[in-house]
N, C-alpha and C positions, 0 to 999 in steps of 0.2 A: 769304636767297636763295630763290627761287621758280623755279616755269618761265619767268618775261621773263626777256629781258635786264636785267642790271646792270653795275654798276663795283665794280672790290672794290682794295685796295689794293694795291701791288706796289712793287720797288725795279726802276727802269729807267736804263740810260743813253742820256740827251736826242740823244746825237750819236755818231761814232765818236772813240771815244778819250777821250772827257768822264765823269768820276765817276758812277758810281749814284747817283740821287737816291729820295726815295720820292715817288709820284705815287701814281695810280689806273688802272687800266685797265677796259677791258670787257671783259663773262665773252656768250657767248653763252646765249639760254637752253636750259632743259633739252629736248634732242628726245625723238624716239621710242627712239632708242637708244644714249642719253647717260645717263650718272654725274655726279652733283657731287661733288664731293671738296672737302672743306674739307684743304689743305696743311699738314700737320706741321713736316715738315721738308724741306728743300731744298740736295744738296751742290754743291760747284763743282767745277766739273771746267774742265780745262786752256782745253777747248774753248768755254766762257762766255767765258773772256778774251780768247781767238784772234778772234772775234765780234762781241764788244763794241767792239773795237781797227781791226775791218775789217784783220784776221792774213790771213784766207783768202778776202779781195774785199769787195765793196761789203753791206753788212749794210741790214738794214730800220730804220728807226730813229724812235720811241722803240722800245729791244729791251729787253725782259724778257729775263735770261737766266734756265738753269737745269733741264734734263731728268735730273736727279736728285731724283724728286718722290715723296713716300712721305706717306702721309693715309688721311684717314676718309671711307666713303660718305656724304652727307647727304640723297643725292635721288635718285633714280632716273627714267628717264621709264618711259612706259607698256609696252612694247616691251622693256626689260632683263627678261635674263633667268638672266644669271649673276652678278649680283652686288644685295645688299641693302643698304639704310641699314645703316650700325654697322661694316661690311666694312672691312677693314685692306686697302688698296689701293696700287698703286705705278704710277708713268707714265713711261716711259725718251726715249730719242732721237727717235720719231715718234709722230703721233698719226691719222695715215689712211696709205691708202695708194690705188693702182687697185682693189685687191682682184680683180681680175680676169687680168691676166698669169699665166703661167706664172711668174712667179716668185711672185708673192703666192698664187698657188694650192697652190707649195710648201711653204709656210710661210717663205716668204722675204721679207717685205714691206721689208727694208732694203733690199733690190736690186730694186724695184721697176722696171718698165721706164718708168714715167712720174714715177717719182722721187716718194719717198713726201714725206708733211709731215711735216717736220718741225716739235717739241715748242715750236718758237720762233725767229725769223729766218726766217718762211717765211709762204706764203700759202694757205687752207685752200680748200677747194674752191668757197666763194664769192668769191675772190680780198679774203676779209679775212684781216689779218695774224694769225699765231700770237704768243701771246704765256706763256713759259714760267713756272718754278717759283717763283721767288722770288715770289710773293704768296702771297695768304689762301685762293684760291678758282683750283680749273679745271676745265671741261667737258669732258669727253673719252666718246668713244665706245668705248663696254665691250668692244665688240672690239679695242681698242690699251692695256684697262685689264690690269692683272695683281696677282694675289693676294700678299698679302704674309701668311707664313704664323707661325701665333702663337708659333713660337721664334725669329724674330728681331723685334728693336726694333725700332722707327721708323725711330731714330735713326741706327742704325748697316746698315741695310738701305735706307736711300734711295742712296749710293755705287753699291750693286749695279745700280741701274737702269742706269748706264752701265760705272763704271767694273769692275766686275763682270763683265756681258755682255760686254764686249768681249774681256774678258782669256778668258773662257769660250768665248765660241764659235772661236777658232781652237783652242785644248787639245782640246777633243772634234773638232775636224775633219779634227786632224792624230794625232789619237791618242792624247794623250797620256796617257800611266797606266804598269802597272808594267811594267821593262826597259827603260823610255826616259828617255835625259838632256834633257834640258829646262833651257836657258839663260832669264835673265828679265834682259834691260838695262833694268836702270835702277829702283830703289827707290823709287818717289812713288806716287799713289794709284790710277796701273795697277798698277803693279809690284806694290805688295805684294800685290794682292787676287791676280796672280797666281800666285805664290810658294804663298797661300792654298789655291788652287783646282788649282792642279798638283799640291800632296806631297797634296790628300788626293785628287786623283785616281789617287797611288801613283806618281808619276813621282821620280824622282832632280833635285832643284831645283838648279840653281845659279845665285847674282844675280852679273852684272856691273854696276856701277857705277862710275862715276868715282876713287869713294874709297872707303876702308873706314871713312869716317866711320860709317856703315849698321851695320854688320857684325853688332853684336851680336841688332840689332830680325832682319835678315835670316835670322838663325839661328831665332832665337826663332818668326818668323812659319812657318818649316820649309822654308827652305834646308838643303839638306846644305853647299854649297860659296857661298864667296866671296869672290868677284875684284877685286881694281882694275883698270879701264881704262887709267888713267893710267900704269901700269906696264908695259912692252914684253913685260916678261917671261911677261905675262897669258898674249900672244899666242901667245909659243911653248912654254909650259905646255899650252895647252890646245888646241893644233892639231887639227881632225880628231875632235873631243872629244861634238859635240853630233845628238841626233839633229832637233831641234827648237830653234832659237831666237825669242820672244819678243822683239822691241821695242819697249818701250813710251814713249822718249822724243820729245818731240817740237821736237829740234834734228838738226838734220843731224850723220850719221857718216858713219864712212871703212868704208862698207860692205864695203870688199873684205878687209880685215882679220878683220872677223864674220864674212864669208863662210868666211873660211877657217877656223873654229872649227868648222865642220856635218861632219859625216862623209860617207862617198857616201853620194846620196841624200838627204841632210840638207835641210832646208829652216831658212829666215829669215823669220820672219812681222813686218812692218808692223802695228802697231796706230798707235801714235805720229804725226800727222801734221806734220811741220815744215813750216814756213812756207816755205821757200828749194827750190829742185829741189837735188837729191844727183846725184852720179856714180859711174859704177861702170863697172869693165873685165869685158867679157864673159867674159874668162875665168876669171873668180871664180868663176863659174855653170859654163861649160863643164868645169872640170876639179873631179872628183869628183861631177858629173851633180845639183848642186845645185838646189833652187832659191832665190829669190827674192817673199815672197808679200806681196802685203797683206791684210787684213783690218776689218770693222769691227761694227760689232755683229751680235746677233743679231736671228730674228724674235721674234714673240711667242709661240708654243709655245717656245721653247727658250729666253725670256727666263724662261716662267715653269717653266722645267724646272733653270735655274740658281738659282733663288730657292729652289725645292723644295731642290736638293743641296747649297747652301748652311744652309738653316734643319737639313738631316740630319746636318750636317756641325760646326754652330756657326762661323760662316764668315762674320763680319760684316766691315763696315771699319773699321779705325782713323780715330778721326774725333774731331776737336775742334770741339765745339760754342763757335757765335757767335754775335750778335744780329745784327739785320739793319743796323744802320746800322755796322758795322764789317766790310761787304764791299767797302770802296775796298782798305784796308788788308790785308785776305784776298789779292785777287788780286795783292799787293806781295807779300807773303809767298809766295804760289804760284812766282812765278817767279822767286824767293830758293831757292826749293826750301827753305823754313821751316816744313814743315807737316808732321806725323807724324799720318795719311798724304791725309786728306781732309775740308775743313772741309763743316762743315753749319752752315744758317743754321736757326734754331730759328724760323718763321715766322711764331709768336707772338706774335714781337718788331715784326713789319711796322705 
């Protein structure tokens, strides 16, 4: 790899709904203030599959998926200046933004008002396609890059870049820490990293899930409490119970149900996006002055302000490593909910 352009290898799916195959893609070359990053490892997240499948509209196609991207600096252009060859680096959900809005200028570049680029399924500011983690090699600008700090692994630190972030930035925004109950729906590889990130932010955890299949891992990861859904009794056990809930699945619920789990004032945070629109009776919200929020990642200060409390904290993901040509049968597994809690593709294997 040099400053031209090249082709580096990658796994893509050709169409929507068509198997990964391995191909090769083109990397741009290195600019003034671009990183190469040779790719370690790469996890999957929910939202590779929603993507890949055209879950959430018409996708770009051939689509590398993949914005769980953790690796090594190999290059630098002339103009970096936070980060060197050798650098343990990590690249999450975007990779520009306007950089100029009031929201990018607050460190907000997720909610960019011209909508940032996204890490893959998107188009970069020369209207060439983004193409994400699963390959060997990516060029990103050191401004969208983040530090990966030498107490966590690779391996178990590329999850953070989303699944991580995401579960993190609504916990710090809603507060959560000690004297607050704090619900987490749903056990998979949001969930737990939230469970993670909430008992050592000091918060009182508790997971609802479907089942108590979980139960034992949920304890173990530092739940205090844990619920079946499927059980009525959940519901009016824990009426009135939560200051903060976490959603992290991404199938539609009987939101007014959860609703009623929040205490006044209580809020229900979206992370989870499902595929189908949900309903809900206003008064879920109006009685007990609730809300209803969504959320989704963070920017890049506070992605790399999560990686920091994570590496302070020993707060990695649960993650089963796979080779690359065994991501058909990955995202089978995903939506089996077969995975304890988030595969990585070792991208060595590419």
């Amino acid at each position: 790899m040099t400053t031209q352009a090249t082709t580096v290898p990658a796994y893509a799916a050709p169409a929507a709904k068509a198997p990964l195959e391995r191909t090769t893609i083109p990397r741009r070359a290195v600019g003034e203030h671009d990183v190469l990053i040779e790719i370690k490892y790469a996890g999957i997240c929910h939202s590779d599959i929603h993507q890949a499948r055209d879950g959430w509209g018409e996708g770009l196609f051939p689509m590398v998926p993949g914005h769980e991207i953790a690796g090594i600096v190999t290059e630098t252009g002339p103009g970096v200046t936070g980060f060197a060859v050798g650098d343990r680096v990590g690249v999450g959900c975007m990779v520009d933004s306007c950089r100029v809005c009031d929201n990018c200028r607050a460190g907000l570049q997720q909610h960019c008002a011209d909508g940032s680029v996204m890490t893959y399924n998107a188009l970069d500011k020369n209207g060439e396609p983004t193409y994400g983690g699963y390959s060997t090699h990516i060029v990103v600008d050191e401004a969208f890059t983040v530090r990966i700090p030498d107490g966590l692994s690779l391996d178990v630190a590329a999850p953070l870049l989303c699944a991580g972030i995401t579960v993190y930035s609504p916990l710090r925004h809603w507060n959560a820490g000690p004297g607050l109950k704090v619900a987490v729906v749903g056990l998979g590889g949001l969930g737990h990293m939230a469970v993670k990130i909430a008992n050592a932010l000091g918060a009182e955890v508790t997971v609802l899930s479907q089942s108590l299949r979980k139960k034992d891992d949920g304890l173990s990861l530092g739940a205090r409490h844990y619920y079946a859904t499927s059980d009525d009794a959940t519901f009016e056990a824990l009426a009135g119970t939560f200051d903060l809930i976490i959603s992290t699945v991404s199938a539609p619920l009987p939101l007014d149900r959860f609703l009623g789990l929040l205490k006044t004032d209580g809020t229900m945070v979206n992370v989870g996006a499902p595929e189908e629109p949900v309903s809900l009776n206003l008064f879920s919200l109006i009685g007990g002055r609730r809300a209803l929020a969504g959320s989704t990642i963070g920017g890049i200060a506070e992605t790399q302000e999560m990686l920091d409390f994570c590496a302070e904290h020993g707060l990695g993901a649960e993650i089963e490593l796979i080779r690359a040509d065994q991501v058909n049968e990955a995202y089978e597994r995903v939506l089996r909910s077969d995975v304890r809690y988030r595969f990585v593709i070792d991208t060595a294997t590419i």
